[in-house]
C-alpha positions in Angstrom: -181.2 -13.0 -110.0 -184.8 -13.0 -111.6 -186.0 -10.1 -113.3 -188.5 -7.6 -111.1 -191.6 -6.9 -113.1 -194.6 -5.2 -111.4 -198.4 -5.4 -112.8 -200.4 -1.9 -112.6 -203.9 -2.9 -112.7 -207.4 -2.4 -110.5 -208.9 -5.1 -110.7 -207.5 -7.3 -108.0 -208.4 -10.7 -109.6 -207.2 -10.0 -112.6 -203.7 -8.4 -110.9 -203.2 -11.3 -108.5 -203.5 -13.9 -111.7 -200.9 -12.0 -114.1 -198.8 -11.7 -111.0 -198.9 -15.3 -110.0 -199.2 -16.6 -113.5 -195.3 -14.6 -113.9 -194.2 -15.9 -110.1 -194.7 -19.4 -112.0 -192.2 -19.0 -115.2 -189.7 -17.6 -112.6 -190.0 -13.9 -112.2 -190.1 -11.7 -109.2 -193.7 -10.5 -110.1 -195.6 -8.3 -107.5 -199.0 -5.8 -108.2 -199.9 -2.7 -107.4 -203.6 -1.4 -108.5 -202.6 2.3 -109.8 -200.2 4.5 -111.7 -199.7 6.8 -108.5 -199.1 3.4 -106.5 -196.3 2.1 -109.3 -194.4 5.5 -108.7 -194.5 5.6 -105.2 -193.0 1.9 -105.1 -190.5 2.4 -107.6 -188.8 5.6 -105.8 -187.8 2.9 -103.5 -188.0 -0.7 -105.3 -186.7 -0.6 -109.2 -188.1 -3.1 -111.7 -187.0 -4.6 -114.4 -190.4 -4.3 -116.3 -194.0 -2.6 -115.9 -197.2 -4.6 -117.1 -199.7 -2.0 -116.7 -203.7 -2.0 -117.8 -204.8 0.7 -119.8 -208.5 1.5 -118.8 -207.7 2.5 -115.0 -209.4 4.8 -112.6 -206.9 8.0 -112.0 -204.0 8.0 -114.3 -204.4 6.2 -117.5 -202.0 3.3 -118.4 -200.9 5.6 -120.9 -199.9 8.7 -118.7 -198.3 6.0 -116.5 -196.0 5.0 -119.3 -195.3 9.0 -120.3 -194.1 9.3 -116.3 -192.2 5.8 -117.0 -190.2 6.9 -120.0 -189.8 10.6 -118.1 -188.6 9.4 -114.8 -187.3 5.9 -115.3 -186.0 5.3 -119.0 -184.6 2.1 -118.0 -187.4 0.7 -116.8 -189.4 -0.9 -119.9 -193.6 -0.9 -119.9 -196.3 -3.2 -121.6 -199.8 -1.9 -121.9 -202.6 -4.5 -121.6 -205.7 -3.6 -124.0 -209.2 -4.3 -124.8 -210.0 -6.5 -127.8 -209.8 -4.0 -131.0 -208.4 -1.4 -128.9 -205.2 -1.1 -132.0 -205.8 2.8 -132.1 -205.0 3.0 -127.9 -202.2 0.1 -128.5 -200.6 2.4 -130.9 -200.7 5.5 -128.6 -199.4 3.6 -125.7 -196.4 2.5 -128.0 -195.7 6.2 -128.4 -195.9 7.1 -125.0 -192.7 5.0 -124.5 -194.6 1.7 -124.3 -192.3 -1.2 -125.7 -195.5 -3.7 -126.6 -199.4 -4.3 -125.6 -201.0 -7.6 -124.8 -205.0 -7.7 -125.4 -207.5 -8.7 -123.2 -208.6 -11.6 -122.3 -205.1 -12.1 -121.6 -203.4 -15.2 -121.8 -201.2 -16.6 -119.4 -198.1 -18.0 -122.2 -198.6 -15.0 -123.7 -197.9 -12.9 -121.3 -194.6 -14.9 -120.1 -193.6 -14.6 -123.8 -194.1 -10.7 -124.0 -192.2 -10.2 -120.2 -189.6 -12.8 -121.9 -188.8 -10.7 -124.9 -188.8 -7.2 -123.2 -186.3 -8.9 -120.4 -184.2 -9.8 -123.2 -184.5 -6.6 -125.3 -183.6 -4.4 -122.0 -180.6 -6.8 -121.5 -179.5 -6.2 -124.7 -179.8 -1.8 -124.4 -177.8 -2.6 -120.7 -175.2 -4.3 -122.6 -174.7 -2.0 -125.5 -174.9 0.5 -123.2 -171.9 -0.9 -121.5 -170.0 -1.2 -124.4 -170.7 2.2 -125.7 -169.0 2.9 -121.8 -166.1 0.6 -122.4 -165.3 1.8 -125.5 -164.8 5.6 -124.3 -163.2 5.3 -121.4 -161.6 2.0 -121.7 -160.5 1.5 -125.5 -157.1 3.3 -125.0 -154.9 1.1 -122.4 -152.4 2.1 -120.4 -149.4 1.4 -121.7 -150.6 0.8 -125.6 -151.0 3.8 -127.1 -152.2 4.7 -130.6 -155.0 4.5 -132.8 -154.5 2.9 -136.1 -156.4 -0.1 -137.3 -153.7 -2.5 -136.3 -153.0 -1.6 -132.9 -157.1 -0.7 -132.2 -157.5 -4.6 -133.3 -154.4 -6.0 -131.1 -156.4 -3.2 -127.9 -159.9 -5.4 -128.6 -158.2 -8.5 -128.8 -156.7 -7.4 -125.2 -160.2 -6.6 -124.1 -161.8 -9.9 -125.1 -159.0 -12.2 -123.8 -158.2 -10.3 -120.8 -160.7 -12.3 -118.2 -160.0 -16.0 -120.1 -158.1 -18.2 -118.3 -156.3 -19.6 -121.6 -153.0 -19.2 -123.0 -151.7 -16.6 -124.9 -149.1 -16.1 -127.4 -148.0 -12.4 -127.5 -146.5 -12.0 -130.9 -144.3 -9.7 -132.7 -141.2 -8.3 -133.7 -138.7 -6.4 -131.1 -139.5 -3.6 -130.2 -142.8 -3.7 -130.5 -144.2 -3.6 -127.0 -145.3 -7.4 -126.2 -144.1 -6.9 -122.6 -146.7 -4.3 -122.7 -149.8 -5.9 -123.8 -149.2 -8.9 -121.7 -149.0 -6.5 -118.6 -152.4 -4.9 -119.9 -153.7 -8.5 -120.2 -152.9 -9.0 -116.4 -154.1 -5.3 -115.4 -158.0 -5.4 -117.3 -158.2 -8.7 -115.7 -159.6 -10.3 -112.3 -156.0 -11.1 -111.3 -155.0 -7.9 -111.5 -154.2 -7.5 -107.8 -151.6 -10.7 -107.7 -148.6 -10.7 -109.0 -147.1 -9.9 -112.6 -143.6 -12.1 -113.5 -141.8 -11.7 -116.3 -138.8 -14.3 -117.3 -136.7 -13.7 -120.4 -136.3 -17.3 -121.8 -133.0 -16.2 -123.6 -131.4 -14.6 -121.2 -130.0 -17.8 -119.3 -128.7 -21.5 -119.5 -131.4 -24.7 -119.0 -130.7 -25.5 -115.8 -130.8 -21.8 -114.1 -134.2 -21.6 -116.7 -135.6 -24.8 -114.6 -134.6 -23.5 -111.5 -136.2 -20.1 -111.9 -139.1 -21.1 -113.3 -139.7 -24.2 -111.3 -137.8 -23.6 -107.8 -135.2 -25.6 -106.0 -135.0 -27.4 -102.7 -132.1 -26.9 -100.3 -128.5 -28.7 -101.4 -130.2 -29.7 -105.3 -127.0 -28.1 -106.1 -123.9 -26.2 -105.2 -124.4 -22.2 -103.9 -128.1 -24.1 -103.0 -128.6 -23.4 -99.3 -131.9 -22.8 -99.1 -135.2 -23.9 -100.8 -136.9 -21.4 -103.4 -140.2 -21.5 -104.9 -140.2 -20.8 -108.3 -142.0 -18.2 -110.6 -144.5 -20.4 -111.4 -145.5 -20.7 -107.7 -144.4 -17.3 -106.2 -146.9 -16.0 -108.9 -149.8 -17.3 -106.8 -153.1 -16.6 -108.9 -151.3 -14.0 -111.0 -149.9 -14.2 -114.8 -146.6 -15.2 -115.4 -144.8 -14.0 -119.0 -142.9 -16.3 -120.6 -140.8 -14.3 -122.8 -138.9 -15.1 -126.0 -140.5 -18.4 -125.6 -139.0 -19.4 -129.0 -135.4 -19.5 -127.5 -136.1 -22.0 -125.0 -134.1 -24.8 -125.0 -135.1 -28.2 -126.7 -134.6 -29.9 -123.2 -136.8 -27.1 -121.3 -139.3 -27.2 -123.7 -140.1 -31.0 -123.2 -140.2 -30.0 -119.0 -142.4 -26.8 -119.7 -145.0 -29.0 -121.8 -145.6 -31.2 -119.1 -146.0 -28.4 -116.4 -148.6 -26.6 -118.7 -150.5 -30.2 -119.2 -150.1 -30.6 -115.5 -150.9 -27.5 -114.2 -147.9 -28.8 -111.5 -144.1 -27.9 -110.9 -141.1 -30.3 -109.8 -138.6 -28.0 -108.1 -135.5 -29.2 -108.8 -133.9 -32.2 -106.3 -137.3 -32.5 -105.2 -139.6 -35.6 -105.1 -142.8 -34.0 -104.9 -144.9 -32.3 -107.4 -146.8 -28.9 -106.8 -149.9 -27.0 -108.0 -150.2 -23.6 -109.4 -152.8 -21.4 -110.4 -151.0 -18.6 -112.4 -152.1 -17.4 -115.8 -149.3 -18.2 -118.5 -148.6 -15.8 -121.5 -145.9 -16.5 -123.8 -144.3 -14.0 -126.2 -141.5 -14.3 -129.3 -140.2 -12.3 -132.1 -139.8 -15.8 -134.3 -142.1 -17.5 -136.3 -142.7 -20.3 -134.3 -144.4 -22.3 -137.4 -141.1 -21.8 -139.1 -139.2 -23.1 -135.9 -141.6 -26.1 -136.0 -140.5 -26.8 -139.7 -136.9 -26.9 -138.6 -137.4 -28.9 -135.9 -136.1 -25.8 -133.6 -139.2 -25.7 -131.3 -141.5 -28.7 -130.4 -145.0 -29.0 -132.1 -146.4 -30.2 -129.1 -145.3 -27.0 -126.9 -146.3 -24.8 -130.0 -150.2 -26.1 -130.0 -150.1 -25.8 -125.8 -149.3 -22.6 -126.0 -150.7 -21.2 -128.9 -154.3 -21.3 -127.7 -155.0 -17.3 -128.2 -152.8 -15.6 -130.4 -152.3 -12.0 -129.9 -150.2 -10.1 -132.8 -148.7 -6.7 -131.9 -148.2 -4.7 -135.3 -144.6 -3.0 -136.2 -144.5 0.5 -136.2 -143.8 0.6 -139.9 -147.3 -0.9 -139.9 -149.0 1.7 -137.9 -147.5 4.9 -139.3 -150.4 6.4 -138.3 -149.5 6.1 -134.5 -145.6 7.5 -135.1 -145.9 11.0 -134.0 -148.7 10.1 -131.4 -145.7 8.1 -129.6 -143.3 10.4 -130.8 -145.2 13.3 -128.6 -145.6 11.0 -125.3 -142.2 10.2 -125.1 -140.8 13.8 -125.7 -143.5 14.6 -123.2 -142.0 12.0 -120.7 -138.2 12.7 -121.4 -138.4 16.0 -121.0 -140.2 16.3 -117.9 -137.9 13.5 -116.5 -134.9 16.1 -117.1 -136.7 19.2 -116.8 -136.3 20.7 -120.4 -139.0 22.8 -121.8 -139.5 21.2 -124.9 -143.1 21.5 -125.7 -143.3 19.8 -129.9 -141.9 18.7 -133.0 -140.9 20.9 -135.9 -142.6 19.9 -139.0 -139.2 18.9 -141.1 -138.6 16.5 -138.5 -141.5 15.6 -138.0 -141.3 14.3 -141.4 -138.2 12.5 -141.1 -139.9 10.3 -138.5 -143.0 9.3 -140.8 -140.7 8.4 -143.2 -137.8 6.2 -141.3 -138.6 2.3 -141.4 -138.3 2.3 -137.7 -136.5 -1.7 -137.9 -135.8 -1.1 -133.8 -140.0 -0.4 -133.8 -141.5 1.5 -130.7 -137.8 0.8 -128.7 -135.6 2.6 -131.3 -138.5 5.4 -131.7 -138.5 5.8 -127.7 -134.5 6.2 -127.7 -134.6 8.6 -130.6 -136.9 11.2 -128.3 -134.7 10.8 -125.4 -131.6 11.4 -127.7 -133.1 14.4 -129.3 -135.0 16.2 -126.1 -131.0 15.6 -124.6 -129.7 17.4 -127.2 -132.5 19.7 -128.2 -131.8 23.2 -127.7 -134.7 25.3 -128.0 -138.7 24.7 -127.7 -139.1 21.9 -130.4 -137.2 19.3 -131.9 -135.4 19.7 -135.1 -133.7 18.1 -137.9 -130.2 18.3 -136.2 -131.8 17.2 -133.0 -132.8 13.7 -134.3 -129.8 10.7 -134.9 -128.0 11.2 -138.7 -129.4 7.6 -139.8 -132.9 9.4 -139.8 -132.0 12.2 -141.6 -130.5 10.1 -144.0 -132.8 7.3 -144.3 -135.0 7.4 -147.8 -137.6 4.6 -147.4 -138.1 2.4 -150.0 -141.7 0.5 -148.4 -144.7 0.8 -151.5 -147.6 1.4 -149.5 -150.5 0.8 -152.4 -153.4 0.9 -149.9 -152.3 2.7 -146.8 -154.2 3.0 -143.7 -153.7 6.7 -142.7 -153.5 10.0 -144.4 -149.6 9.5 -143.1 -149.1 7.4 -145.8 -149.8 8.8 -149.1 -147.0 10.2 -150.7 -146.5 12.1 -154.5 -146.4 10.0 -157.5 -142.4 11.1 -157.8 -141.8 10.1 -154.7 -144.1 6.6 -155.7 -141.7 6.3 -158.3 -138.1 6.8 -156.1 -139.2 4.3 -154.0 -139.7 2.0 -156.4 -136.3 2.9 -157.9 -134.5 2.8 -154.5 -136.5 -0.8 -153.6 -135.2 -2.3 -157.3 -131.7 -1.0 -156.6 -131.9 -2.9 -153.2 -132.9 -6.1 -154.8 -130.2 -6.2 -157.4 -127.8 -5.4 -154.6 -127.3 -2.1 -156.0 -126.0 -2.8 -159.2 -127.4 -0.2 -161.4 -127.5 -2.2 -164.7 -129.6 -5.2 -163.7 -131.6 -2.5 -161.9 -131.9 -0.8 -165.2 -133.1 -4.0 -166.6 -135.9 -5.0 -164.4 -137.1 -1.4 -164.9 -136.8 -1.2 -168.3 -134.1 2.0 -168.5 -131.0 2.9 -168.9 -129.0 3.5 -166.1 -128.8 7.5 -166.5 -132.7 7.2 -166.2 -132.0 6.1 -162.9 -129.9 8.8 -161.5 -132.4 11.4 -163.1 -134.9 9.6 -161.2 -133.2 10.1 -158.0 -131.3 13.2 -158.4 -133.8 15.3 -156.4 -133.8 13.5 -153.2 -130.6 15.3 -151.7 -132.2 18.6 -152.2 -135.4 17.6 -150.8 -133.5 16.0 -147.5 -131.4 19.3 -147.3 -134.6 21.7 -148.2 -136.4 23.3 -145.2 -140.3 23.2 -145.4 -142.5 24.8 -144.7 -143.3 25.8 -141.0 -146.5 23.9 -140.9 -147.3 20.2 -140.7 -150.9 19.6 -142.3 -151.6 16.3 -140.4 -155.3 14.2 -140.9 -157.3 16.5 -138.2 -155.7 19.7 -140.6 -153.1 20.4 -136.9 -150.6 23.3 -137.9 -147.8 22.3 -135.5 -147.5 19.6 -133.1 -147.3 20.6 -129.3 -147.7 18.5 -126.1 -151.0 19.4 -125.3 -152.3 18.0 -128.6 -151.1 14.8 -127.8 -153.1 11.9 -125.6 -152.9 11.3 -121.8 
């Protein structure tokens, strides 16, 4: 659609020529000859842009563009002036005026002036969007969190979300790549057709083919009835591919051809059919690794590989731990009607520490476990499974990302003790070694972590925002 502009000026000859002169490079250009006129129209007709004289009979171009910037901030104005007028050109700039053209005025520079204000008010639209986007839109349902790594793995989400190309959803278990390719389908304009989700691992080749690709009636025993498969029954939807890296060699060559095809063969049938689903793909593996080996076809890797989105581990975003840990506490215990509002600092603790190798899954079991068992208003130490409470991590975290991470220098140093100990497969003396101690040196250096796991702290948890105590209503919705 064109842009509206509207010129404000008395003198009909000179309105009609700026208005047909802007008709010509392609706007929707009409003229009104006052400032009362140009308020009365635009109470029922909004424009884009205001090209308005400043020497007029009744209200000035100037008030006009005070009334502009009062009444219609979106609407942007350019004053027209007389030659060596710069003293009225610069009041009419702060009366909200975005530029002035002087008189005579020329025809290509006029077009050029409506041209850049069109593009500068497209610009404040869009940026106004985004500002709108990012408030109400930047948390998706489903991924929660707000560390760096997970707020890039959200944008990515939001930029890929209305592209029609395929995307590999990557990450280790856990992690919630079921999730984000749900959001991918839900922010995007197939949102109302259907979402199907296939585990690739969870069955034999030729039930994977007929799943994903249909059947026809008597292609095989127990057949006795055509099926589409998900491919088609998808319609215009998205259809998840999941664990894409345990696919079997002979699927794989099948599946590339359906993607290059953007057509099916259900199986014992002749005939070929069209789809129009979206396909995401997601693994755990290291699907340039499988390449290497020879494990997963280069060909199938490149088709699929055309957006990659990586979904951090949750030892990666420590920052996000206890903002989980809260929603599902929240979740579990209204599903079983427990009044168990927060988290006790001490344990609290013992889940910023734990590695979390299960990521977001094992976290989301270990709050069901404890709101099961929990006995009063928070969770506690006792509450949460032994291996946490035992767990001493040994991850060096030299540049961390949240205020979650820093730790004490003795604590620096344990780690580092614990993480040599694990290389040498325990064996004290070559740990000894590498450090450059003796092995009593290392038992001093790790004699005070029993007391510490045993120790009860202090009531308060000091998070990044300076929080005593963590409670439901502190977490998100």
């Amino acid at each position: 659609m064109s842009s509206a502009i509207l010129v404000v000026e008395d003198d009909l000859d000179v309105a009609t020529m700026m208005r047909d002169a802007l008709c010509k490079h392609g706007f929707d250009a009409a003229a009104v000859p006052s400032g009362a006129a140009c308020l009365e129209r635009l109470r029922t007709r909004p424009v884009d842009v205001v090209v308005t004289d400043v020497g007029m009979s009744g209200m000035s171009g100037i008030e006009l563009c005070v009334e502009l910037r009062r009444l219609y901030p979106d609407v942007l104005s350019l004053v027209v002036t007389g030659q060596g007028g710069l003293d009225t050109a610069i009041d009419a700039i702060r009366a909200g005026a975005y530029d002035f053209i002087t008189k005579p005025v020329k025809v290509d520079v006029l077009a050029i002036a409506v041209s850049r204000a069109i593009e500068h008010l497209t610009l404040r639209r869009e940026l106004k969007r985004l500002r709108t986007v990012t408030h109400k839109d930047s948390l998706i349902d489903g991924v929660i969190g707000s560390s760096p790594p997970i707020r890039a793995t959200m944008e990515m989400i939001h930029r890929v979300a209305n592209s029609d190309a395929t995307v590999l959803i990557t990450g280790e278990s856990g992690t919630g790549k079921e999730l984000v390719a749900r959001a991918l389908h839900r922010l995007s304009s197939r949102s109302s057709e259907p979402f199907l989700a296939l585990n690739c691992a969870a069955m034999p080749a030729p039930l994977l083919e007929s799943e994903l690709f249909g059947h026809v009636r008597g292609a095989f025993t127990d057949a006795k009835r055509s099926r589409p498969g998900l491919f088609v029954q998808a319609g215009r939807g998205t259809i998840l591919l999941d664990e894409i890296g345990e696919m079997p060699t002979e699927m794989q060559v099948k599946l590339l051809r359906v993607l290059q095809e953007r057509r099916v063969r259900p199986v014992g049938s002749d005939t070929e059919v069209a789809f129009e689903a979206r396909v995401v793909t997601a693994t755990n593996r290291n699907l340039e690794t499988e390449v290497k080996e020879k494990r997963f076809r280069e060909d199938l890797f490149y088709r699929i590989n055309v957006v990659a989105i990586p979904v951090p581990a949750l030892r990666d975003r420590t920052g996000d731990i206890l903002v989980l840990a809260q929603y599902f506490l929240r979740r579990a215990a209204a599903r079983i009607g427990k009044p168990v509002e927060g988290i006790s600092s001490p344990a609290a603790r013992m889940l910023l520490a734990y590695d979390w190798p299960g990521n977001i899954r094992e976290l989301e079991n270990c709050m069901e476990r404890a709101v099961a068992l929990c006995r009063l208003d928070e969770l506690t130490i006792e509450d949460l499974p032994v291996k946490i409470g035992e767990h001493r991590s040994s991850t060096m975290v030299i540049a961390p990302q949240s205020p979650a991470d820093l730790v004490t220098l003795d604590e620096m140093e344990r780690r580092y003790v614990r993480h040599v100990l694990g290389a040498n497969d325990g064996n004290k003396t070559h740990a000894a070694r590498v450090l450059g101690i003796d092995r009593r040196s290392i038992y001093r250096r790790l004699e005070g972590e029993s007391a510490e796991a045993s120790a009860h702290e202090p009531a308060e948890l000091q998070g990044p925002a300076g929080e005593a105590q963590i409670k439901s209503s502190d977490a998100p919705t």
